[in-house]
N, C-alpha and C positions, 0 to 999 in steps of 0.2 A: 504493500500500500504506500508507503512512504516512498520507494522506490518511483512508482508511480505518479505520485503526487509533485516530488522533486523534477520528473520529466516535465508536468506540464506546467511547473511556476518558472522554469525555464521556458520552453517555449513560449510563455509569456511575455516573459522578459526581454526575448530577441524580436520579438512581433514590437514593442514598446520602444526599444530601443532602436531597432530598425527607421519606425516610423518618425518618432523624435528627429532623429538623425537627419533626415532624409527633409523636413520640414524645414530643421535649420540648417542646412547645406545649402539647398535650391530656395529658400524661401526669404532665404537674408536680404533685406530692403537694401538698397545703395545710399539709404540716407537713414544707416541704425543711428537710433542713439542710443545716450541714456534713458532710463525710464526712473530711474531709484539707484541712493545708494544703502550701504548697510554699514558697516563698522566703521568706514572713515570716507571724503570723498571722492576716492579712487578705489573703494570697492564698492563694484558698480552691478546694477542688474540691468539688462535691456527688455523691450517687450519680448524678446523671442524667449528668452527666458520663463517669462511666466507661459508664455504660448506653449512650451514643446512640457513645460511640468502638466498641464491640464491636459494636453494630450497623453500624455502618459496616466496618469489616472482615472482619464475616460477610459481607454483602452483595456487597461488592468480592470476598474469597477463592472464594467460592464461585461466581464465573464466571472469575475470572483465579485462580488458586491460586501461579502464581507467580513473580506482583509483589513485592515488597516496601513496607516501609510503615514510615511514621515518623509518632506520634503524641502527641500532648499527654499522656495520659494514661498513655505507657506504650507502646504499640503500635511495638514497632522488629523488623524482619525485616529480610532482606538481599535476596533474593529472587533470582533467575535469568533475570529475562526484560527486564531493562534498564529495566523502568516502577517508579518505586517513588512512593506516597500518598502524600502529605504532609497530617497530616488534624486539626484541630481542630476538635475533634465539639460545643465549644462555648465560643465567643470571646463572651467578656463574663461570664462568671462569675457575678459581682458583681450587675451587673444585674438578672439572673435570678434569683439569690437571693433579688433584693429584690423583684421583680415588673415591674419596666422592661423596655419594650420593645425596646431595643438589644442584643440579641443575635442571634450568628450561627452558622452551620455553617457551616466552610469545608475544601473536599476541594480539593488538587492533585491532578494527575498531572505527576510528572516524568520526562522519557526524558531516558538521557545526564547527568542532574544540571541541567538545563534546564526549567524547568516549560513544559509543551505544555497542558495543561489544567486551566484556574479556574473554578468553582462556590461562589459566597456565596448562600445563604440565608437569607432575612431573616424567617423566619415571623409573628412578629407586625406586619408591615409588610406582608404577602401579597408578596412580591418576593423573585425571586431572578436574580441574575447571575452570567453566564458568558463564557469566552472561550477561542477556540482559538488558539494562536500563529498571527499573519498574518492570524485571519480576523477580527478587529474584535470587542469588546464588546457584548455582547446583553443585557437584561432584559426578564422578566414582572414584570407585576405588576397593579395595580388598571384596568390602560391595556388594550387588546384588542393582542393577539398578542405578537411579539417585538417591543421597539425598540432598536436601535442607538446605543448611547453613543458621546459627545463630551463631552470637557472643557469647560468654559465659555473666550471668548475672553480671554485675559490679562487683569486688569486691572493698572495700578502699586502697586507691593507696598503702599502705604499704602491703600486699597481692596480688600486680596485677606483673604477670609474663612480660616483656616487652623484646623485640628483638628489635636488633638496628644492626649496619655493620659500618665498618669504611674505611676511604678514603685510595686510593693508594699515596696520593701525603702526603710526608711524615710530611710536618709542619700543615695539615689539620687532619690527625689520631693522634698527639700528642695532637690535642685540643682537638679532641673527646675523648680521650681516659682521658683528665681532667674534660671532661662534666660527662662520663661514672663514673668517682670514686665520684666525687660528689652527682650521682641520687642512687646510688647502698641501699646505707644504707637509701633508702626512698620507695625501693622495693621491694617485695619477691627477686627477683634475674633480673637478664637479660642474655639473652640468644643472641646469635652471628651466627646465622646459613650461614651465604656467599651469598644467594640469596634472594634481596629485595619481588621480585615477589612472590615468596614460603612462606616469611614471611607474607605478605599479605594477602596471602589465608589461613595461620594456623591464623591468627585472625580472619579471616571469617569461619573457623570450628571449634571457640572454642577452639583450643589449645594455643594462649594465650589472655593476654589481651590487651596491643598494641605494638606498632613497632615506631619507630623514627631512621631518618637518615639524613645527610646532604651530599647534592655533587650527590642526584641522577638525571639523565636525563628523557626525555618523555617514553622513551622505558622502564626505569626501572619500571616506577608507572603505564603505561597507563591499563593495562590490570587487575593486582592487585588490586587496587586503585577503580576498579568497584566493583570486584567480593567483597571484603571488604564492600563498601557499601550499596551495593545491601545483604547482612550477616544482617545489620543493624550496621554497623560499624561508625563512624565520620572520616572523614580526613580533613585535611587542611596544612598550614603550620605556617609560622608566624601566630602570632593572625590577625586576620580578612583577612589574606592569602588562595592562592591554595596552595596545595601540591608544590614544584619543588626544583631546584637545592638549595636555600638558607637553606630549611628543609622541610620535609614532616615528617608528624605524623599523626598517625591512632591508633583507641582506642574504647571499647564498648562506651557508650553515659558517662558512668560513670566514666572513665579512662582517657577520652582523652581532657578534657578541663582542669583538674589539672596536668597530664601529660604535656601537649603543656606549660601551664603559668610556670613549673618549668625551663622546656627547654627554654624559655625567660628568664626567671631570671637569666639562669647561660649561655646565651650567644650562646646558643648551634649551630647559625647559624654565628657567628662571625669567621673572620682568625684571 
């Protein structure tokens, strides 16, 4: 049954995320604005933002009606049926505002307060990934059929490529960005790509070795944070932490416990 179930809140999730995707790829007005901001003002929401969250909610209610659902833009219900969405109908904001390709959809499904199913899609990248609790990390994309995510094999942290993002609120990005000159010369490099979710999934393909960030919510990590694990990936946050708003860090098995202890050491979840 559960087996079952899990198939079809996936398949939901890729009909959802699909359609989101597809809405805001080909539907982007040549005169977006802003619509709203949120924490500071350069964190920004646009109409399309709240447009592809409502679409995702139509779409999901209107075969499950009741789930519940927690979203970026607003989208909170409590629901009856023990599954609730976890849904940011567009991670990277910014990006998109400006016309870069780094943006993403990303749907959960949580049963029990557990995410059981992850969906990132990448539409200007034609890729999207997914994963079921237990059953392994999958993407489409420019490749024929589904392929099966793996992390890349460890390398020593001073050769491990890492991705991180920094806060809109601006005395939180001046700390990060002193945690950032700190780790730099203990790195190949890091890299900054604007969407947590995206980042997530390129360590679940191998493209790097880990990710760290602080200041992210459920919507950012829920979907990611699977397909990552389900790759063979670690996350957590604090030592003996989940993932969430204080820090999230994710890293092959060999990356991410000296990674996580440096980001302790230099404070990386402090104001």
């Amino acid at each position: 049954m559960t087996d079952a179930l899990h198939g079809e809140l996936l398949e939901l999730a890729q009909e959802a995320a699909r359609r989101a995707g597809e809405l805001l790829r080909d539907g982007r007005p040549a005169d977006l604005a802003v619509a709203a901001t949120k924490s500071s003002p350069i964190d920004v929401v646009t109409e399309m933002d709240i447009a592809a969250e409502k679409l995702i909610t139509d779409v999901i209610s209107a075969r499950r009606p009741d789930d519940g659902f927690l979203g970026e833009e607003g989208a909170s219900v409590e629901g009856t049926s023990g599954i609730r969405w976890v849904v940011d109908p567009l991670d990277g904001t910014v990006n998109y505002l400006y016309g870069l390709p780094t943006w993403s959809v990303s749907i959960a499904a949580e049963q029990d307060g557990e995410a059981v199913v992850g969906v990132v899609a990448v539409p200007m990248r034609g890729e999207t990934f997914h994963a079921v609790r237990g059953g392994g990390a999958w993407a489409t994309g420019a490749w024929e059929g589904e392929r099966e995510l793996a992390v890349r094999p460890s390398p020593p942290l001073d050769q491990a490529l890492v991705s991180t993002g920094f806060n809109y609120v601006l005395e939180v990005r001046a700390h990060q960005a002193e945690v950032a000159h700190r780790l730099i010369p203990l790195l190949r490099d890091i890299r900054r790509g604007g969407s947590a979710a995206v980042d997530l999934c390129d360590l679940a393909a191998g493209r790097l070795d880990g990710f760290y960030e602080r200041g992210l919510n459920a919507w950012d990590l829920a979907a990611g944070d699977l397909v990552a694990r389900e790759a063979g990936a670690l996350t957590g946050g604090r030592p003996g932490e989940r993932p969430g708003r204080d820090l999230a860090v994710a890293g092959s098995p060999g990356v991410f416990e000296p990674l996580q202890r440096l980001l302790e050491d230099f404070g990386a979840w402090h104001d």
